[in-house]
N, C-alpha and C positions, 0 to 999 in steps of 0.2 A: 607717040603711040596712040592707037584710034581705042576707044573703048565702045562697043557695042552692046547693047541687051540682047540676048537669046533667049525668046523664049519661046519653049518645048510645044511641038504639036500636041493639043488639048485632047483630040481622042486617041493618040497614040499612044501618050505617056498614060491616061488613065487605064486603055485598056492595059497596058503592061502591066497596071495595078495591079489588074484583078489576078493576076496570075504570080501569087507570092504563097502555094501551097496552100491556102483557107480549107480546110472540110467546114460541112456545116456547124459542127460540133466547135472549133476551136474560133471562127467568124461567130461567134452566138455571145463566147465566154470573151472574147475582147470587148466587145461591146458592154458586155456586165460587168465589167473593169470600170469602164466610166460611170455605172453608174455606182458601185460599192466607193469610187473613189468623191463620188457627189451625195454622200453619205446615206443613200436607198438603205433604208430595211426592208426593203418590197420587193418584189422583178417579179414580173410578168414576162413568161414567155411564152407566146401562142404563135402553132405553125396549121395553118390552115391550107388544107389541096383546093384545087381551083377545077372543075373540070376542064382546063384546057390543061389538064398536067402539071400547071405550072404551082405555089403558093404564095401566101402572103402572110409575112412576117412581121409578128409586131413584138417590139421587146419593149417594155413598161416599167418605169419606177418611181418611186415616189423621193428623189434627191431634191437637194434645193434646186433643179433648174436654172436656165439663162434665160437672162433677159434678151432682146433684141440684138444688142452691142455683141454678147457672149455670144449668141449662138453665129453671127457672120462668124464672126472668129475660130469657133471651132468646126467651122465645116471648109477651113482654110485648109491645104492640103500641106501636111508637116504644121500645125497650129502651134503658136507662143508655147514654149513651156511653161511662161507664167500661170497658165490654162490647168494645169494637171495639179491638181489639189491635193494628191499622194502621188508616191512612185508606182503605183497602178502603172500609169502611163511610162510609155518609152522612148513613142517617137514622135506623139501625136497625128500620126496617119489611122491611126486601128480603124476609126468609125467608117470614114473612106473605105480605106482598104476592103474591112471584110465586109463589108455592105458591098459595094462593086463586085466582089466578086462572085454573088450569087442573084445580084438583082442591077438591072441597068438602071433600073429610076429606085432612089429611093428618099422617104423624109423624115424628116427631125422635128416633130412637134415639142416644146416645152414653155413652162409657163417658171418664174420665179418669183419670189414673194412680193406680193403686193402689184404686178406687173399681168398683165392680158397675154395669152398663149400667143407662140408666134410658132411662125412654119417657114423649114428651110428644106430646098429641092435639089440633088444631084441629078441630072438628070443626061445620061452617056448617048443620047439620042441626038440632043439638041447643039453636041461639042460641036460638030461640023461650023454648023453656022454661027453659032454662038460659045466661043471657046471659054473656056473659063469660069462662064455663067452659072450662079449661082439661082435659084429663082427664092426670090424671100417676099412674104406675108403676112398677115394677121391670119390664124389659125379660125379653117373653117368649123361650123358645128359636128360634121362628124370624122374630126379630128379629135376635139375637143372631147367628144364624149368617147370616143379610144380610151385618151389620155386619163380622165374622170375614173374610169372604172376600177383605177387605181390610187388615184390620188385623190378622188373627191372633192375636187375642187380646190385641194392646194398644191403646192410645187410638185414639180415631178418634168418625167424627159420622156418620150415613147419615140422609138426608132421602127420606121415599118419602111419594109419592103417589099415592094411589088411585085409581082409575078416572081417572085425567086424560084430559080432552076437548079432541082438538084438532080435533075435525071441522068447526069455525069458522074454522078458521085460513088466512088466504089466503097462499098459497105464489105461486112464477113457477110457472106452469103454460103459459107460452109453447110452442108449438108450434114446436119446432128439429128440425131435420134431423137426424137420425142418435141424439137425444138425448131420454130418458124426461124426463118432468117431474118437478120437482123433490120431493124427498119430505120431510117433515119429520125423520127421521134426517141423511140429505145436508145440509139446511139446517142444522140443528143442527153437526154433523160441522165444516164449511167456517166456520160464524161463531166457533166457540170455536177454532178453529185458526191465527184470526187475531186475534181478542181475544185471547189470554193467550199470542200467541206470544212474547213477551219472556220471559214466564215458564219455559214449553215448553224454550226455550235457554238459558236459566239466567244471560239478561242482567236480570232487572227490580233493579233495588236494592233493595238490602237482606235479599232472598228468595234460598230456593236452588232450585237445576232445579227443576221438578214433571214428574210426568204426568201427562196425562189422557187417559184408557182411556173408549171409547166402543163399548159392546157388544163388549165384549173386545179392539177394537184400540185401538191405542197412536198420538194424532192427531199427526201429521208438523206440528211450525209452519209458520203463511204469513205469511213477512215480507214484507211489500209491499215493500222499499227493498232487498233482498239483495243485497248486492254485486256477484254475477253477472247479476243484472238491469238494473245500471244501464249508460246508455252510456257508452262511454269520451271523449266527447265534451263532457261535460258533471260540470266535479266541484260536488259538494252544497254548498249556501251554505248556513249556519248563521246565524240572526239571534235575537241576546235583547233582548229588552224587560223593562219592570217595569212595574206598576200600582199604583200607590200606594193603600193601603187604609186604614181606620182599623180595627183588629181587636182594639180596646177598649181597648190599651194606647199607645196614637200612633198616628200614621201611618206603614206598612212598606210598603217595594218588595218587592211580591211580583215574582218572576222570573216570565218564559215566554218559549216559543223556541219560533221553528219552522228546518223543515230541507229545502229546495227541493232535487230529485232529477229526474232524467228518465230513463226507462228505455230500453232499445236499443230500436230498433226495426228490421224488414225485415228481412234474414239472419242478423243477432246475437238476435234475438229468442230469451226463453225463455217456451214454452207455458206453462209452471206460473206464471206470473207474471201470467197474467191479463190481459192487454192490451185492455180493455172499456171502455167511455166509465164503464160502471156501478163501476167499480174505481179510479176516476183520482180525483182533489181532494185533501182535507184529510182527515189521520188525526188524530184528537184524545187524545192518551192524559191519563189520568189516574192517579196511582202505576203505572204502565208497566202499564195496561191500556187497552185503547184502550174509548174510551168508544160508540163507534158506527161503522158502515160508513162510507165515506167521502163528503164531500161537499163543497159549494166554500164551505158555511156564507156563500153572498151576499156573498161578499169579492172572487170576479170571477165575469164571469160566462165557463161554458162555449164552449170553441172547439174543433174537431174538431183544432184543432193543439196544443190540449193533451193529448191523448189517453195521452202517453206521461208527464205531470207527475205526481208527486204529493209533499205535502207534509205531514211528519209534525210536530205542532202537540203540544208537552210541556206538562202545565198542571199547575202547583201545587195540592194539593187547598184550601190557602187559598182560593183563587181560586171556590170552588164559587156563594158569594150573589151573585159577580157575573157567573158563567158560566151559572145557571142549573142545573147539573145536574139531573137529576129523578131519583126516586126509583129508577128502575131504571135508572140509569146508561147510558141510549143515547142520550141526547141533550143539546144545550146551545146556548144563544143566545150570540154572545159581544156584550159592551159597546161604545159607540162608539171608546172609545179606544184600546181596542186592537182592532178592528175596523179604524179607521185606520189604526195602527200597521202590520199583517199586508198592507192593502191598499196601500200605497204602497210596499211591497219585493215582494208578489206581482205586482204591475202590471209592474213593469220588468222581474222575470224571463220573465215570461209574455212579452213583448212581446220578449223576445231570442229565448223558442223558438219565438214563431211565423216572425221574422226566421230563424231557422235551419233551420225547416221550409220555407219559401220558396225559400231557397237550395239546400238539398236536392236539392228536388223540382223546381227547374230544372236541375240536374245531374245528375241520373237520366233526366229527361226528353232531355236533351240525347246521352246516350250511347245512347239507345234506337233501335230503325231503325223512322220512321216513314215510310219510302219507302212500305208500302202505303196511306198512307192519297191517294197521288198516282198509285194504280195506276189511277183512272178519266180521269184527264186523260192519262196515258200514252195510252193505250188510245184515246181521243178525237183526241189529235194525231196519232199515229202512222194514225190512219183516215183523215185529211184532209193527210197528206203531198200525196199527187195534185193537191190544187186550188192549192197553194200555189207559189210561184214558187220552184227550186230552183238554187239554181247548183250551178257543175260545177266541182269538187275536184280539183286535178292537186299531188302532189308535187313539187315543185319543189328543188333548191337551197339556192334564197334563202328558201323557206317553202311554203306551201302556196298555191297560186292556185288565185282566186278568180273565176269569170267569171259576170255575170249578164248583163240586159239594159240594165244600167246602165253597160256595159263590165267590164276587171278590174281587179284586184290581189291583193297579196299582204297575206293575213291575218294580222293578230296574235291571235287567238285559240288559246288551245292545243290541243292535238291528243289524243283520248281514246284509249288503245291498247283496240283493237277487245276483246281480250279481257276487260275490264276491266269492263262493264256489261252486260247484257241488249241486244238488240239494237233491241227496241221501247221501250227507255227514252228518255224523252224531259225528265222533270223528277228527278234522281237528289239526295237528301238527304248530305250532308257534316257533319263535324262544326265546323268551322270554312274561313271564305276567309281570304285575303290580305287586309288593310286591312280586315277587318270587316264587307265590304258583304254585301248579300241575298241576291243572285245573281252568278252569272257565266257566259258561253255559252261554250261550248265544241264542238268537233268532234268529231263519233264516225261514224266512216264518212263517208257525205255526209249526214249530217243535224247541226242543230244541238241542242245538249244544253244545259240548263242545272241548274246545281248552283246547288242550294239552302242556306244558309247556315243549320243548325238551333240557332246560339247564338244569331243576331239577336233580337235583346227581338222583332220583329214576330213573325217565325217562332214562338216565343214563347207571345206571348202572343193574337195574331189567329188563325194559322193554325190550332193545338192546340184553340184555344176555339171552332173551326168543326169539330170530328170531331163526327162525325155530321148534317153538313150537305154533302154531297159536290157539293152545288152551287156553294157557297161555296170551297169549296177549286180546284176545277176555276175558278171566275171569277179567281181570283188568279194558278193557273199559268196560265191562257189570254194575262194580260194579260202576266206576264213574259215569256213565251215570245215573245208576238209581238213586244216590244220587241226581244230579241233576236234574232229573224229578221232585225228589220229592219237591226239592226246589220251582219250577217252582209253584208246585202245592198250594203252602204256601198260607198262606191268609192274617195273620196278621203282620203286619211290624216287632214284637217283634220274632217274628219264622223265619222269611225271615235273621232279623240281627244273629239269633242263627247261621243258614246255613252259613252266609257269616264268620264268625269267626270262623265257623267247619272248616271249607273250609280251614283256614289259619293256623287250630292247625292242621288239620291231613297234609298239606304239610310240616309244620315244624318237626313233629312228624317223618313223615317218611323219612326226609333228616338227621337228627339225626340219623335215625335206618341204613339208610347203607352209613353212613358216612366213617366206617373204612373198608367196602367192597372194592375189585378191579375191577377197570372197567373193561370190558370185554375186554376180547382180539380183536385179528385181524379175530378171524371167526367170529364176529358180523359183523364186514366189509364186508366178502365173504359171509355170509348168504344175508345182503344189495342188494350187486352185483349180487346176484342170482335172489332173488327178483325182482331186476332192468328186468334184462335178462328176465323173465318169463314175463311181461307184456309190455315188448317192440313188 
C-alpha cells in the first residue's frame, strides 16, 4: 500500500478559514481568550478607520508573552494543545481563524520575560507563491511601541490587523426613535462587556480581575442576573445535572447547572439591565465566559411572559464534543439528554412565572380606574333618562319611598351621598362588592346607579377583552342597568328579594361561564392607556 502526503492548497484551505461565521464582535473576544488564558489583567482594544474604508486593529495585553520558539508554534494552524494554558482554548485555530477573517495580513508581536519582542506574519497575499509561509522577525520599533503602551516594557502580546474590512458586516440597523444605529464600535463595546463580565469583576475562577479598554475606555461589565436586577419576588433556583461521558479513561459525570432568575419588572425596573425579548433566555458560559448572546437553545419555546426570565447555563469545558462548540466559541447544540434534563425543570418554572404574571396583571388591572372606558354608556343613559319611567324619591324615616306606577314602597337599595360621584354617572367601577357579585343599583339623587364589581373574573376577563369595542361594552351596561331599573321599579318585598338573589345567581352563573377563559392580554392594557391618553 503506497502512502502519500497531501497537502492542502495554502490559499484555499485558509481562505475557507475565513468563512467559519466571525462577526467582528465574536473575532475580537477569541482573541481575548488568549490573552485572559496568558494571564493579562490588561487588553487593549483599538479599532481605528483608515480613509480607504478599511481599519486597523490592535488587540493588546499585558500576559507573560512568547518567546520566539512559542510564537512559531502558535501561529501553527490547529497549534499543540500543550499551547493552551487554560481551557480558554479549544482548537487552537481562533487567532488564525478570526484574524483571517477580517484582515488578509495580519501580526503577532510579543515579548516574554527576560526575551527581545518578536514578530510573526500571516500574510493571505503571499500563499500563492509561498504556501504555508509564515514571515518571522525581531519586532520593529513601531511595533514595539504598540506593544509598550501597554505593557511598558514588560511581557505582553498585541495582535494587529491590517486593513480589516468590516464593510460586510450586517449590524441592527433598525430604525428606533431617538436612537443612531448601531455601529460596529457600540456592537463590539456591549458583547465583550457581557462576555467576559465575570472576568471584568474578578468572579471567573481561577483568573484574577482584568480590564478591558476599548479605544481608551475602561468596559463597565453587564451582568445579566445582578442582583439589583432581580425581583424580590422570585429567589434563583440552582439545578445540577451530570452527563456521563467516556473521556478515554471510563465513564465520568461530567457536572452542569443552570440558574433560573427573573428580573423586576414595572417600577423596580433597572434600565441598564436591558429588559428586551432580544436579552431574555439562556446564557451559556463556558470557563466563566459566556459562549454566546442569549437564547432559549429550543428548550422552550418564547412567551411574551417570559420576558423578565433568564437563565444562566455553566458548562464544563469537558463537555465541548457533545455540546458542539465551534471554533469561535459563540455557539453550541446541546444533546438530547441534557436537553431533557434542562426542559423539564425549565417548563415548571416558566409555567409558575407566567401563573405569576397572570396574577399580577389582574391586580394591577384591578386597581386601575377603568370608569372611562363606561363613560359612553353614561353618556347614552343619562340622554334617555326622559323616555324611561321614573319614580319619585321621598326621604322618609323608615327609608327612602318609592312611588311608581306600580304603587309604593320603601327601598332597600343604598343611598349614594350626592357628593360622592359625578352627577351624570350612571355605571361607576368599584373595587370590590359585598358577596362578590357583578353589580349592585344603587341611589344617587333620583336616579339609579350601578357599581360595577372590577374583581369579578367576567369584568375581567369579557369586559377588558372588549376595549376598544365601545359597542360591546355599552351592550353589557345597557343590559345591567335596565335589570336594575326594573328592580328599582319593584313594589313588593317578595319581587324586590327575587332581584336581590337574581342578582347573586346570574354573578355566580357567569363567573362559572368564564372561569377556564384567558384573561386578556396586554392590548387591554394599551387599549386602557389609549383611553387614558384620549381624555387627558
Amino acid at each position: 500500500m503506497e502512502e502519500i502526503e497531501i497537502i492542502p492548497n495554502a490559499l484555499r484551505t485558509l481562505t475557507g478559514l475565513t468563512h467559519q461565521g466571525y462577526t467582528p464582535q465574536t473575532a475580537i473576544a477569541d482573541i481575548i481568550d488568549n490573552s485572559l488564558a496568558a494571564g493579562a489583567t490588561l487588553i487593549d482594544v483599538r479599532i481605528s478607520p483608515q480613509p480607504n474604508g478599511k481599519s486597523v486593529v490592535q488587540i493588546a495585553d499585558n500576559g507573560v508573552g512568547m518567546d520566539g520558539h512559542t510564537l512559531k508554534r502558535a501561529m501553527q494552524i490547529g497549534s499543540s494543545v500543550d499551547l493552551a494554558r487554560t481551557s480558554l482554548s479549544v482548537y487552537g485555530m481562533g487567532l488564525k481563524a478570526a484574524s483571517m477573517s477580517f484582515s488578509r495580513r495580519f501580526a503577532v508581536v510579543s515579548r516574554a520575560l527576560n526575551q527581545e519582542p518578536v514578530t510573526a506574519i500571516w500574510d493571505m497575499d503571499t500563499q500563492i507563491e509561498k504556501p504555508w509561509i509564515v514571515f518571522f522577525s525581531a519586532a520593529d520599533e513601531n511595533s514595539i511601541k504598540k506593544l509598550d503602551r501597554v505593557t511598558e516594557g514588560q511581557p505582553g502580546t498585541i495582535v494587529i490587523w491590517e486593513k480589516a474590512d468590516f464593510k460586510d458586516v450586517v449590524l441592527d440597523h433598525r430604525k428606533i426613535k431617538g436612537k443612531k444605529p448601531t455601529s460596529v464600535d457600540d456592537t463590539v463595546k456591549k458583547y465583550l462587556a457581557m462576555v467576559f463580565h465575570r472576568y471584568l469583576e474578578g468572579t471567573a475562577y481561577g483568573y484574577g480581575k482584568a480590564e478591558i479598554r476599548f479605544n481608551g475606555e475602561s468596559l463597565a461589565p453587564f451582568n445579566p442576573v445582578r442582583p439589583e436586577y432581580l425581583s424580590a419576588d422570585w429567589q434563583p433556583i440552582h439545578d445540577t445535572f451530570t452527563l456521563d461521558l467516556d473521556l478515554g479513561h471510563g465513564i465520568e459525570a461530567i457536572p452542569y447547572s443552570t440558574t433560573t432568575y427573573l428580573l423586576a419588572q414595572g417600577e423596580d425596573e433597572h434600565p441598564e439591565a436591558n429588559l428586551s425579548m432580544r436579552t431574555q433566555g439562556i446564557y451559556p458560559y463556558r470557563e466563566d465566559r459566556l459562549l454566546q448572546a442569549p437564547d432559549w437553545l429550543d428548550v422552550i419555546v418564547f412567551h411574551p411572559d417570559l420576558n423578565g426570565v433568564r437563565v444562566v447555563l455553566d458548562l464544563d469545558p469537558r463537555l465541548d464534543a457533545v455540546t458542539r462548540t465551534d471554533m469561535k466559541k459563540s455557539g453550541l447544540s446541546l444533546p438530547p439528554e441534557m436537553w431533557q434534563n434542562m426542559k423539564e425543570k425549565l417548563d415548571e418554572y416558566t409555567k409558575r412565572v407566567k401563573r405569576d404574571n397572570k396574577r399580577k396583571i389582574a391586580e394591577n388591572r384591578k386597581k386601575r380606574d377603568t370608569s372611562k372606558i363606561h363613560n359612553e354608556s353614561n353618556a347614552a343613559i343619562a340622554a334617555s333618562t326622559d323616555y324611561l319611567e321614573q319614580p319619585q324619591l321621598t326621604n322618609t324615616e323608615q327609608g327612602v319611598r318609592v312611588e311608581t306606577v306600580f304603587g309604593e314602597s320603601i327601598t332597600e337599595l343604598a343611598v349614594v351621598p350626592a357628593s360622592s360621584i359625578e352627577a351624570d354617572s350612571r355605571i361607576v367601577t368599584v373595587e370590590s362588592l359585598d358577596g362578590g357579585v357583578l353589580f349592585e343599583p344603587r341611589l344617587h339623587g333620583g336616579e339609579t346607579v350601578i357599581y360595577l364589581n372590577k374583581s369579578h373574573p367576567f369584568y375581567q376577563k369579557i369586559y377588558l377583552a372588549c376595549i376598544g369595542n365601545p359597542a360591546a361594552i355599552q351592550g353589557f351596561d345597557f343590559l345591567i342597568y335596565s335589570v336594575s331599573h326594573a328592580h328599582l321599579l319593584t313594589k313588593t318585598d317578595r319581587v324586590k328579594e327575587q332581584f336581590r338573589r337574581m342578582r347573586f345567581e346570574m354573578s355566580e352563573a357567569l363567573r362559572q361561564f368564564v372561569l377556564e377563559l384567558e384573561e386578556p392580554g396586554t392590548e387591554a392594557d394599551d387599549a386602557l392607556n389609549d383611553a387614558d391618553e384620549k381624555l387627558l
